[in-house]
MARDOTI-246686 format. One line per 10 residues: number of its first residue (from 1); their letters; for each residue x, y, z of C-alpha. Coordinates in steps of 0.02 Angstrom, whole numbers, plus 32768, in hexadecimal, padded with zeros to 4 digits. Layout:
BEGIN
NUM = A = X/Y/Z; ... $
***
This chain:
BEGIN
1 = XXXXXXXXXX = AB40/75AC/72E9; AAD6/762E/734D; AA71/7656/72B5; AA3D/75B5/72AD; AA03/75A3/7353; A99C/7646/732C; A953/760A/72AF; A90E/7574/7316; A89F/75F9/7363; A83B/75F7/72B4 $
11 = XXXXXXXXXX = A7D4/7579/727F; A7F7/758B/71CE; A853/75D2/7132; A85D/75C5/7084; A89D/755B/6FFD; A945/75B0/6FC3; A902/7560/6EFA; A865/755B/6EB0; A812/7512/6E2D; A83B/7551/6D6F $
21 = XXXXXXXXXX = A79D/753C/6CE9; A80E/7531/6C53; A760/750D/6BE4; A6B1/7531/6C05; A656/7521/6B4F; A5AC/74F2/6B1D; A5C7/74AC/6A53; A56D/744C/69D5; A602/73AF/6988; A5E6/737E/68E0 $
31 = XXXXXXXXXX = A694/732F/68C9; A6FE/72AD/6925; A773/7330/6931; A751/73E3/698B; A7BA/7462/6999; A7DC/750B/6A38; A85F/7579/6A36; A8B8/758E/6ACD; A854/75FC/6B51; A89C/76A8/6B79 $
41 = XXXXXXXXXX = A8A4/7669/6C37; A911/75D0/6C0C; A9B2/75C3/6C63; AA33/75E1/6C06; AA99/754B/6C78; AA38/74D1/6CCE; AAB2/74B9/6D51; AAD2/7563/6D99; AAA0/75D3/6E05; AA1A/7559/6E08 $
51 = XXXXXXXXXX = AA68/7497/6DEE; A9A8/7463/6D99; AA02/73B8/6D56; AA0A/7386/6E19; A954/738A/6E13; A8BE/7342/6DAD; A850/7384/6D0B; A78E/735D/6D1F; A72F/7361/6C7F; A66B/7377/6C98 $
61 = XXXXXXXXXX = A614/7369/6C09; A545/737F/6BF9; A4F2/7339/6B60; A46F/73A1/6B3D; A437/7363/6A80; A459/72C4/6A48; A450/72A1/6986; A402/71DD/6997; A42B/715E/6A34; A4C4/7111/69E7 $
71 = XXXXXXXXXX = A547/7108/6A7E; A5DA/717F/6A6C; A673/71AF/6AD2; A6C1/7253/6AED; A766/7284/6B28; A7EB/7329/6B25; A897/732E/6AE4; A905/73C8/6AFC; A978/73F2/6A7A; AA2D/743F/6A67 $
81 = XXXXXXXXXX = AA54/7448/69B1; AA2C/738E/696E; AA32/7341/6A0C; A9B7/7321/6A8E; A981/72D6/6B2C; A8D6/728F/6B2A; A863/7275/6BE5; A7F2/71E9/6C07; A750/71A8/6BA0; A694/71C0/6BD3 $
91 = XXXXXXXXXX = A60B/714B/6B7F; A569/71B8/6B65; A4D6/713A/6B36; A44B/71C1/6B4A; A434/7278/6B80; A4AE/7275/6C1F; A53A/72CC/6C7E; A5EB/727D/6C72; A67A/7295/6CDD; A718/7260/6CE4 $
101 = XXXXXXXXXX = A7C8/7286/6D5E; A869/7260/6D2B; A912/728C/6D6E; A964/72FA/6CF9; AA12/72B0/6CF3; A9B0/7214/6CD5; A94B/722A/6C49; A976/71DF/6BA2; AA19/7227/6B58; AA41/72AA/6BE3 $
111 = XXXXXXXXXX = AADD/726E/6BF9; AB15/72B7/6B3E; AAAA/734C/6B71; AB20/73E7/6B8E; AAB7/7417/6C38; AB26/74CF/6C43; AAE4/74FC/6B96; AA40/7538/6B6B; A9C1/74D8/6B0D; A9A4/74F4/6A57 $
121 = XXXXXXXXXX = A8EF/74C2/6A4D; A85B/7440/6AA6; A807/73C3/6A53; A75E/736E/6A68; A763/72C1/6A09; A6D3/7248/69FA; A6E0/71A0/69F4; A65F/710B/69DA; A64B/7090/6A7A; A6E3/7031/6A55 $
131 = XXXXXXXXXX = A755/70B9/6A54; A773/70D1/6992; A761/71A0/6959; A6B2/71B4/68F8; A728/720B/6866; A70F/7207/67AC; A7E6/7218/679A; A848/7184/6754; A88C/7138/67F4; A7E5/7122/6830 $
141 = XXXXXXXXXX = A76C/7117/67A8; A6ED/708D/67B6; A723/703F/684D; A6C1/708F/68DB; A607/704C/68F2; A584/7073/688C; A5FA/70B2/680B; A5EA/7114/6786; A550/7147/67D7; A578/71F7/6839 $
151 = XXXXXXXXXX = A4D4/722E/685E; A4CC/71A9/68E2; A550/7207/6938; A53A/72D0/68F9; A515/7341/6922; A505/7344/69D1; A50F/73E9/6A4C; A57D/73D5/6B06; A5A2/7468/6B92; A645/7442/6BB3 $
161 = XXXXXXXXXX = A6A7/745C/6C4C; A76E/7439/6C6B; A7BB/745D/6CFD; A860/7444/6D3B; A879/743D/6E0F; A936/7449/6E5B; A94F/7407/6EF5; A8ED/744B/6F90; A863/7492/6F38; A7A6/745A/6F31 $
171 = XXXXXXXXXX = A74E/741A/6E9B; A6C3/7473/6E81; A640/7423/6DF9; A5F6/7470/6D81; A53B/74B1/6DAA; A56A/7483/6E6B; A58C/74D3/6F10; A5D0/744C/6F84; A53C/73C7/6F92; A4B0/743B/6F5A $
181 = XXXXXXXXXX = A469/7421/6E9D; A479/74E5/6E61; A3F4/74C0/6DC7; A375/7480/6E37; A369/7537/6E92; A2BD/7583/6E41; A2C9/763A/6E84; A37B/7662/6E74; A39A/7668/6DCD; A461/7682/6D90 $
191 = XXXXXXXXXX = A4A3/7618/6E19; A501/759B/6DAB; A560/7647/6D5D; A579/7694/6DFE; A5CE/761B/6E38; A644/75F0/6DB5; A678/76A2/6DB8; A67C/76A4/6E84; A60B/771C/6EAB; A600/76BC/6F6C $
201 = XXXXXXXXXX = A5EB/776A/6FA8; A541/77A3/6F3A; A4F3/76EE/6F5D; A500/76FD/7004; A4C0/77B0/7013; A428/775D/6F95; A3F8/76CA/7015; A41E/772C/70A7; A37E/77A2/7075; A31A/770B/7038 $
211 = XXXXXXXXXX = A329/769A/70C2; A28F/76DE/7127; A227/76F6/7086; A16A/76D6/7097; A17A/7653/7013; A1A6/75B4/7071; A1CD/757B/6FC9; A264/7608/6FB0; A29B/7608/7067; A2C5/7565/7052 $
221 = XXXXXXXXXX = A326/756A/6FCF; A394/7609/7010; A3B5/759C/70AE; A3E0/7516/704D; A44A/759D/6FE8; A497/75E8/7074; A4D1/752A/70C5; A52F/7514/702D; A596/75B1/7029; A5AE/7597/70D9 $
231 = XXXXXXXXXX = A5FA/74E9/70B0; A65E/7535/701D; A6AE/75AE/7080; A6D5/7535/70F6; A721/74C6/7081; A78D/755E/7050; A7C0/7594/70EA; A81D/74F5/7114; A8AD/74E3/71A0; A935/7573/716A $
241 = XXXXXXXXXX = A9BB/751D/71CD; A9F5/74AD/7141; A9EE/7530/70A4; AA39/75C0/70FD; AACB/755C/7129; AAE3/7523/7070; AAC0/75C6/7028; AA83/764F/707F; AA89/76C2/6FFA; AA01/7656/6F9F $
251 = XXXXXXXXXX = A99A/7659/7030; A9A0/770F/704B; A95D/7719/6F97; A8D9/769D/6FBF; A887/76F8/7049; A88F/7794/6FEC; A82D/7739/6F64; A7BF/76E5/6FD6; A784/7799/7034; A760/77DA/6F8B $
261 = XXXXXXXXXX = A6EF/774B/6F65; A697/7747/7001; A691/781A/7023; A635/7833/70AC; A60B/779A/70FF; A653/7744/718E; A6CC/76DC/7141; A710/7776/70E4; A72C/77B1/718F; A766/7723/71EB $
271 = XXXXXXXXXX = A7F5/7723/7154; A819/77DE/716A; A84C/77B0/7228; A8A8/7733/7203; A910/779B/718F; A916/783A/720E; A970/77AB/7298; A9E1/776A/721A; AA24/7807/71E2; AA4B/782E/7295 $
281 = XXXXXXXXXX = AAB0/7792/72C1; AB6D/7791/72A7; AB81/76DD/7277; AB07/76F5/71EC; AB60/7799/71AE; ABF3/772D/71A6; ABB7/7691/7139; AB56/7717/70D9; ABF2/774D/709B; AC4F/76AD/7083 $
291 = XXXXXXXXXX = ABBC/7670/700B; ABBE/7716/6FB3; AC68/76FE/6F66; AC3D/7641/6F4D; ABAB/7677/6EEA; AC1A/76E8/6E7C; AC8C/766F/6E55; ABFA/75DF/6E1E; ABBA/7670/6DB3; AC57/7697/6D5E $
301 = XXXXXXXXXX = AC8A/75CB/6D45; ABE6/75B5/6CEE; AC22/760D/6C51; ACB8/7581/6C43; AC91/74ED/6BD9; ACA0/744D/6C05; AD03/73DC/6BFB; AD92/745E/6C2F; AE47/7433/6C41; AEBB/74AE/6C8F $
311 = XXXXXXXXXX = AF37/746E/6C3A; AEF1/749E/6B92; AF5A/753F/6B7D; AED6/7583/6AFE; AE4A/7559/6B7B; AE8A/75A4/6C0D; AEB8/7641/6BA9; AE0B/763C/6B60; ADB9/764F/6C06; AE57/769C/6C7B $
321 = XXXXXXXXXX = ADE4/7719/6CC0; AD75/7693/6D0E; AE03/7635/6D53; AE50/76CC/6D94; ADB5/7700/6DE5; ADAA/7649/6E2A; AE55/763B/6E7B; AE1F/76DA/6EC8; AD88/76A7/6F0A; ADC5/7610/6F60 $
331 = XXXXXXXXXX = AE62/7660/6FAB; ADFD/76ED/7007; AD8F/7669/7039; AE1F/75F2/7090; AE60/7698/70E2; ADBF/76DA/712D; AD3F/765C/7132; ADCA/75AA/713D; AD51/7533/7174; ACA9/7568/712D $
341 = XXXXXXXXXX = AC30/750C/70CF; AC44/758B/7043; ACFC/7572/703F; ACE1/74B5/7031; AC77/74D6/6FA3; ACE2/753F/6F45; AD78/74CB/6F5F; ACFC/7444/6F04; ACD2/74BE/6E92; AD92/74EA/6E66 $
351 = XXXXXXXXX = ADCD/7439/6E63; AD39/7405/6DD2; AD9B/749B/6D54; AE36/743D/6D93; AE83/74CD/6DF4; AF01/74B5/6E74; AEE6/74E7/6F37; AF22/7599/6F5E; AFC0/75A2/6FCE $
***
């Protein structure tokens, strides 16, 4: 496609997904058990738009206070009603930072989870070093170590951090840019918070001023500063080639995201190009279009419960508008855009719900 050999031109372009920080909590635990509602920001479906069950969930956790040195471990469940699906375990034995990375769809019990609902509620549960829940309930009353003792274990206070990464994007850690240690930076204070709210534009502006300071002491840190943004940027601004041919739509919203994060600098620029010689090229226009209607049509099957059977007369009446709007979508798509990869994709997408190939 000629947009693609445009794009070749660039050296870079951005991540169509980015990470989602579904908690970021500092909280003192007193129980084996601890409860958070569902953030506002939440999906309400974990597989679409965004598919985050195709990805991983990283849980950083800092202890910051630590009731006596008796060896704990800590890990998140996420809850739907009763049931939930639980990540992996970290062992703290003293004041530390663990991490862990799972693959959502393999965590414990996500294959009962119902990933195109929301969750009800997360849960932090702490557990002695064998795995057993420090709890004074029934079911496991006396058997964890050290019991009944629970001041060996509580209370303790965490800054919790759980992210969840679809496919293509960058993990960013907490407190991190790239390589560079954000809490070891003396004279720029807020960093860490900057960051996590990606204000790439204001940091850069920040070290751009500093980086000829007097103080050899604050130059160098807003050069080392200003090599990490650099690298984060170019981490985000990866080869377009392959996401604007699976969804060019998303990338479109990506760059638009990305100049407003980095207003004003070079990259920010470099994007807005990029965007200007896209918008100019037919083949583009074209595919543009073709994921459009896709994207309409993923929207509107995410409010169908699974499992669906078309066969089910009260299920199919129940969501007949969805169908409809389906059938639609994939028929205008085999008329004007027969062999694109958006067509292929909604062909997948129809055959899942069960519905038959338009004629």
């Amino acid at each position: 496609m000629r947009f693609v050999l445009l794009l070749a031109l660039f050296l870079h372009a951005i991540n169509a997904q980015e990470q989602l920080i579904l908690l970021d909590t500092e909280v003192e635990i007193t129980s084996a058990f601890h409860f958070f509602p569902p953030p506002q920001h939440s999906p309400e479906n974990w597989t679409s738009p965004i598919d985050y069950t195709a990805g991983d969930i990283y849980v950083w956790v800092e202890l910051k206070k630590q009731a006596t040195d008796t060896p704990f471990k800590h890990q998140i469940c996420l809850f739907q009603g009763k049931h939930h699906a639980c990540t992996g375990l970290h062992l703290f034995t003293s004041i530390d930072i663990g991490k862990t990375q799972s693959a959502l769809k393999k965590i414990w019990n996500a294959d009962k989870h119902k990933w195109n609902e929301p969750i009800s509620r997360i849960m932090l549960v702490t557990k002695d070093k064998d795995g057993k829940p420090v709890s004074e309930k029934q079911q496991f009353a006396g058997k964890w170590t050290g019991a009944p003792d629970f001041s060996l274990y509580y209370p303790y206070t965490i800054h919790c951090v759980i992210t969840l990464v679809p496919p293509g994007a960058q993990y960013q850690e907490p407190g991190r840019l790239g390589d560079l240690n954000l809490r070891t930076l003396k004279h720029f204070s807020n960093t860490v918070e900057a960051v996590r709210e990606k204000q790439y534009a204001m940091l850069w502006k920040l070290c751009i001023a500093k980086i000829d300071d007097k103080n050899q002491e604050i130059a160098t840190e807003a050069k080392a500063l200003k090599s990490a943004l650099e690298k984060t940027a170019k981490q985000q601004l990866v080869s377009a080639n392959e996401m604007l041919d699976k969804n060019p739509v998303d990338a479109l919203h990506s760059y638009q995201a990305f100049i407003k994060q980095w207003n004003k600098t070079p990259y920010a620029e470099e994007a807005s190009t990029i965007i200007k010689q896209l918008k100019k090229d037919r083949d583009f226009k074209q595919s543009l279009k073709a994921w459009t209607i896709y994207n309409t049509m993923k929207k509107a099957s995410a409010t169908i419960k699974q499992p669906f059977d078309i066969n089910d007369t009260k299920q199919a009446n129940r969501h007949k508008k969805e169908i409809q709007l389906l059938i639609a979508g994939l028929k205008t798509l085999q008329k004007k855009h027969k062999d694109s990869p958006a067509t292929k994709a909604a062909l997948k997408l129809c055959a899942s719900f069960g519905l038959p190939s338009p004629r």
